[in-house]
C-alpha positions, 0 to 999 in steps of 0.5 A, a space after each residue: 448049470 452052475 459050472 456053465 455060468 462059471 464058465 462064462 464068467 471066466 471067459 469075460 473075466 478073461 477077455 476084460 484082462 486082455 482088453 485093459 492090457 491093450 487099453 493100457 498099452 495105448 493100442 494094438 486096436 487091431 488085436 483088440 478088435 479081432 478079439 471082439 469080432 470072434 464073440 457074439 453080439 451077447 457075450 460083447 454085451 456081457 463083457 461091457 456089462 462086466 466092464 467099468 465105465 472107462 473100460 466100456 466106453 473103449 469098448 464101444 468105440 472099437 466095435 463095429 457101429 454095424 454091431 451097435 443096435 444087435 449088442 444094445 438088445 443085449 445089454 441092461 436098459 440102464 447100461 444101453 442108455 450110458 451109450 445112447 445119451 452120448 449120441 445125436 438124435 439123428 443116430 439115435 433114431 437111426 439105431 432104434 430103427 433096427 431095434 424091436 419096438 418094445 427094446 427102443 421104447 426101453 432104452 429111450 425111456 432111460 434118456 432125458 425127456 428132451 433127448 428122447 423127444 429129438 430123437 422122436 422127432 427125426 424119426 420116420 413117421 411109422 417108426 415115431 408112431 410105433 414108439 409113441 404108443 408104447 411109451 404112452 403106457 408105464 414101463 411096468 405094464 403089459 403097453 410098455 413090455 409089448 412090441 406093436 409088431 403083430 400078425 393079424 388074420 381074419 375068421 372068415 378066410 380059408 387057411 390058404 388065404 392066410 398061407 399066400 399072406 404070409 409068403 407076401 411077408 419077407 419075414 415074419 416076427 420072431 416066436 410067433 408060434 400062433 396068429 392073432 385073430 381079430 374083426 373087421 374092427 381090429 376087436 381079438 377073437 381068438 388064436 390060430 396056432 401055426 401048427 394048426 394052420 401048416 397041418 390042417 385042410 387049406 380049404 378050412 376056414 380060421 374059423 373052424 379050427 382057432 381057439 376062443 379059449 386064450 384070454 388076451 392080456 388088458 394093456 394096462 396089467 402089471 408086467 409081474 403079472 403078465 409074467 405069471 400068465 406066461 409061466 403057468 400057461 407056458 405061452 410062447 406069444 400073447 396078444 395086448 389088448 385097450 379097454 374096447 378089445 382091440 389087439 394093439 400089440 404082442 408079448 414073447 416069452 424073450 420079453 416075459 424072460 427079462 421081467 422074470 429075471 428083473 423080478 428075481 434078483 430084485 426080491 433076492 437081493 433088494 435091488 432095482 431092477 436097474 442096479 448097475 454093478 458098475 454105475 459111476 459114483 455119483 449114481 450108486 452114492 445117493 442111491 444108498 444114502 437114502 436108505 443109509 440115512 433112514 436106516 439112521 433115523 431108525 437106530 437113533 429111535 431104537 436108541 431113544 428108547 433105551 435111554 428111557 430106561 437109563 436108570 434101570 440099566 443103571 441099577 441092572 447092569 446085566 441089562 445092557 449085556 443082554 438086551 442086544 440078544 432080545 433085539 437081535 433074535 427079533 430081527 433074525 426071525 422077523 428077517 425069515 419071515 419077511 424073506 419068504 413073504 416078499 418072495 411069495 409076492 414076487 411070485 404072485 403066490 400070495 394073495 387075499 386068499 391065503 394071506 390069513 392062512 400065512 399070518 396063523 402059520 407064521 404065528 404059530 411058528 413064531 410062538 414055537 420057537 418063541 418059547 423055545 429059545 424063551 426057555 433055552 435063554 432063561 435057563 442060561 441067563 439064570 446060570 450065569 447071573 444067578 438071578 431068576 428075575 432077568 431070566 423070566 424077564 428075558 424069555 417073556 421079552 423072547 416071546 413077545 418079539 418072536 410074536 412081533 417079528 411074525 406078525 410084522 414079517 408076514 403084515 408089512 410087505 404088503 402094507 409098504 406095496 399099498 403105500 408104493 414102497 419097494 417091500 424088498 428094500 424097505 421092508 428090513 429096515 422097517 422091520 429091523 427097526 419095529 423088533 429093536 424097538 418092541 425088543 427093548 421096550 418090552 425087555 427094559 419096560 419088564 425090568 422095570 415093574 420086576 425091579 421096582 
């Protein structure tokens, strides 16, 4: 699998060499675009999304506008609105009339407010309608990931009813692998799966052979956790449903995909979901500063901390050399810890259930290693400065940040989520902070009563 990305890779980085030759060329668009009209509408939104900004805008321009809605389906919402916004709302409305509702609602809600509501308002009233109601919804949930797009059929026909329906259709959505069966007030009911329907008796009625069994998803659930219920129930379609149960739209597994990779690489590298490699400077520079300006905020706490102890590092001077192991071990297990915990998260493993059990077993874990590397360092500080003092000092002080560093590893990303804080980006720096603070205090403060 791996190989196969590698693969892709190479090709793109293969492609952007040959396009930015032509583009520094001044020309040659003709050969330009016979390169582009040998890839498919993916791999062009692969090679733009590989692309710096200079080079995508010449891309774009030299594809085919035909291609235009195929390939912005393809690309991260971020990286489609780049294109969106420099566009009219006439062609705007234009380009999401080819798009699933559910892709357009994403792109548009990356635009300005005023720019998104021109669009809306030159758009046909069906459409409009459609793209209304899914932005009515916050992106995250199941209203902002669902598609409005969805086949409907009613208990009380025969299964040759439902076939001559079909064929009235030219086509019908993609992966629909199961009908939605509703009222006559729209209220679901259950699944007819399209296996079903092609392999049973024509003369049986939906009734007889649907199941009742398959929960519809509420339209406000987090999408992480209509990702979860794709995952463990290997659904394919599901069908969204309002407060009064009626059906308002679907969700498919392409949409559940993208979630599930936003979610991963957002818990794996502590980044939005929109993070955009290549986003211009003056997007990715306040993005950073922020949390570069919080991450200084706490090292000038850390080091506050240190000076009160300054007349005692005076006195011991190994203290200075050794006080930057407490803080460091502290931080590297709290680092663990916080790793496994945002990640269980991430995949909807943790809960109230089980948070108990993890916090005694991170504990536990803590305490081990604790006293471990407590004893280990105490036998080598004492060698090397002859003092039995600052090696006691520093396996207690060892000990008690392990002890820290679990408890606030396995506590704190669910605290942070409470208050609406991004755990995979927040919770190193809060945890790196918490550890240097207990590790110097608890260091510094110990060689302070052994020191007297």
């Amino acid at each position: 699998m791996q190989s196969g990305v590698d693969e892709e890779l190479d090709k793109n980085q293969i492609n952007l060499s040959k396009l930015s030759e032509i583009q520094e060329n001044n020309g040659e668009l003709r050969i330009a675009k016979r390169m582009l009209s040998g890839l498919t509408p993916v791999e062009i939104a692969n090679l733009i999304n590989s692309s710096p900004p200079k080079n995508r805008r010449y891309l774009w321009e030299i594809i085919d506008q035909e291609s235009h809605a195929d390939i912005l389906r393809e690309l991260p919402e971020e990286v489609a609105a780049q294109f969106v916004e420099t566009m009219d709302s006439r062609q705007v409305a234009e380009l999401t009339e080819e798009l699933d509702v559910d892709d357009a609602a994403d792109i548009l809600q990356h635009l300005p407010d005023q720019v998104m509501q021109q669009a809306l308002a030159v758009m046909s009233a069906q459409n409009r309608a459609r793209l209304e109601t899914v932005l009515s919804y916050e992106e995250d949930t199941a209203g902002g990931l669902m598609d409005t797009d969805v086949i409907t059929v009613r208990p009380r026909f025969t299964l040759d009813v439902v076939l001559r329906y079909l064929r009235r259709h030219e086509e019908i959505p993609p992966s629909t692998d199961q009908l939605v069966v509703v009222n006559s007030d729209n209220v679901y009911l259950g699944m007819l799966s399209m296996s079903k329907l092609l392999t049973s008796d024509p003369n049986m009625s939906v009734r007889e052979i649907m199941r009742t069994d398959v929960e519809a998803i509420p339209v406000d659930m987090d999408d992480a956790k209509v990702a979860q219920l794709f995952e463990q129930n290997n659904w394919i379609l599901a069908p969204v449903v309002n407060a009064q149960g009626q059906v308002v739209g679907r969700i498919t597994i392409d949409d559940v995909v993208d979630v599930i990779i936003e979610n991963a690489e957002h818990s794996l590298m502590g980044l939005s979901g929109d993070e955009d490699t290549f986003a211009p400077t003056m997007k990715t520079t306040p993005r950073r500063a922020i949390w570069l300006g919080v991450n200084l905020l706490t090292a000038i706490l850390a080091s506050s901390v240190i000076n009160i102890f300054q007349d005692t590092i005076e006195k011991v001077v190994a203290l200075a050399v050794l006080m930057p192991i407490v803080a460091s071990m502290g931080g590297v297990a709290g680092s663990q810890t916080l790793t496994v915990v945002v990640r269980g998260m991430a995949l909807g493993k943790i809960g109230s259930s089980n948070r108990k059990w993890l916090l005694f077993r991170e504990i536990s874990s803590g305490l081990m290693n604790g006293v471990l590397w407590a004893v280990t360092l105490g036998v080598l500080t004492a060698w090397w400065f002859d003092d039995i003092k600052i090696a006691l000092i520093i396996g207690i002080a060892i000990i008690i940040n392990l002890l820290v560093a679990a408890i606030g590893g396995t506590l704190l990303p669910s605290l942070l989520k409470r208050m609406g804080i991004d755990p995979a980006l927040a919770g190193g720096v809060a945890l790196t902070t918490i550890t240097d603070v207990v590790g110097f205090m608890s260091f510094l403060g110990l060689a302070t009563l052994f020191y007297r």
